[in-house]
C-alpha positions as CSV (number, residue, x, y, z in Angstrom):
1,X,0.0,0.0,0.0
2,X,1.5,3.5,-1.0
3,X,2.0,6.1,2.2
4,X,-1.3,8.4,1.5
5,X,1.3,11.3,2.0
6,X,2.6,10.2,-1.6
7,X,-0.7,10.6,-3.4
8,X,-1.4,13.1,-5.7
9,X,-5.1,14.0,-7.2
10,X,-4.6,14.1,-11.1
11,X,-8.2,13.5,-11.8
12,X,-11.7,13.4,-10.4
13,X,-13.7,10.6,-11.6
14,X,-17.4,11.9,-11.9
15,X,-19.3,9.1,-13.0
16,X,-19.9,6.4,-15.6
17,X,-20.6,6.8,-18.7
18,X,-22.5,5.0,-21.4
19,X,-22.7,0.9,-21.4
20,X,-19.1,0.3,-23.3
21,X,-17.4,1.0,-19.4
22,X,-16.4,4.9,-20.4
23,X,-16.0,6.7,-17.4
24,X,-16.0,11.0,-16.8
25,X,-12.8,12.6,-15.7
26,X,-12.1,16.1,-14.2
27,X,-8.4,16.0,-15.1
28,X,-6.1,19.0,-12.7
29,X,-2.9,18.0,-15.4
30,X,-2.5,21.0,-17.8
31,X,-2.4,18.6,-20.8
32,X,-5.0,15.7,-20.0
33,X,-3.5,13.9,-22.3
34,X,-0.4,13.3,-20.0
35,X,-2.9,11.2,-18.0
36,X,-2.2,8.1,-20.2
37,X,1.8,8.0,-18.7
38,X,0.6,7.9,-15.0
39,X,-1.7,4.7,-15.2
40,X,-3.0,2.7,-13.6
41,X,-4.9,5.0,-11.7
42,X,-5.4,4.2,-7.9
43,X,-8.4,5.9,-5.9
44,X,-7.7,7.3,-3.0
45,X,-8.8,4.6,-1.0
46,X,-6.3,2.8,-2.4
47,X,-8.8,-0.3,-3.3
48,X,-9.0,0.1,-6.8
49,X,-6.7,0.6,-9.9
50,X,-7.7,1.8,-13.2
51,X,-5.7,1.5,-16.6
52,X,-6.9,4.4,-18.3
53,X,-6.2,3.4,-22.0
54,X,-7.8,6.0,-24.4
55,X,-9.0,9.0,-23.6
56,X,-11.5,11.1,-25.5
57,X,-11.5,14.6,-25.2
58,X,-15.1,16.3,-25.4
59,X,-16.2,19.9,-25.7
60,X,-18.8,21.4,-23.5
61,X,-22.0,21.5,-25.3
62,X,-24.4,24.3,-24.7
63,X,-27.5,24.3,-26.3
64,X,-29.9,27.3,-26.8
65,X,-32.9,27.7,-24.7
């Protein structure tokens, strides 16, 4: 188990995402690309690891009332 002190947030995971097992990132890296050279992922719990191996980069869509 890695000393919590050690840790560093790179990403906020908020949420799943569609049924092919996508899930939503808030990335804090200034290029999120650069998140593919620090997987796997562990949360901060330290229980689970993710391999993040694409990542899709979507614009915010605002629609017109």
């Amino acid at each position: 188990m890695i000393d919590p002190k050690h840790l560093v947030m790179v990403a906020r995971m908020l949420g799943g995402h569609g049924i092919q097992g996508f899930i939503k990132l808030k990335v804090f890296l200034e290029t999120p690309q650069d998140l593919l050279a620090l997987t796997p992922l562990v949360t901060q719990d330290q229980e689970t690891n993710y391999d993040i191996k694409t990542l899709l980069e979507r614009p915010k869509v605002i629609w017109p009332f």
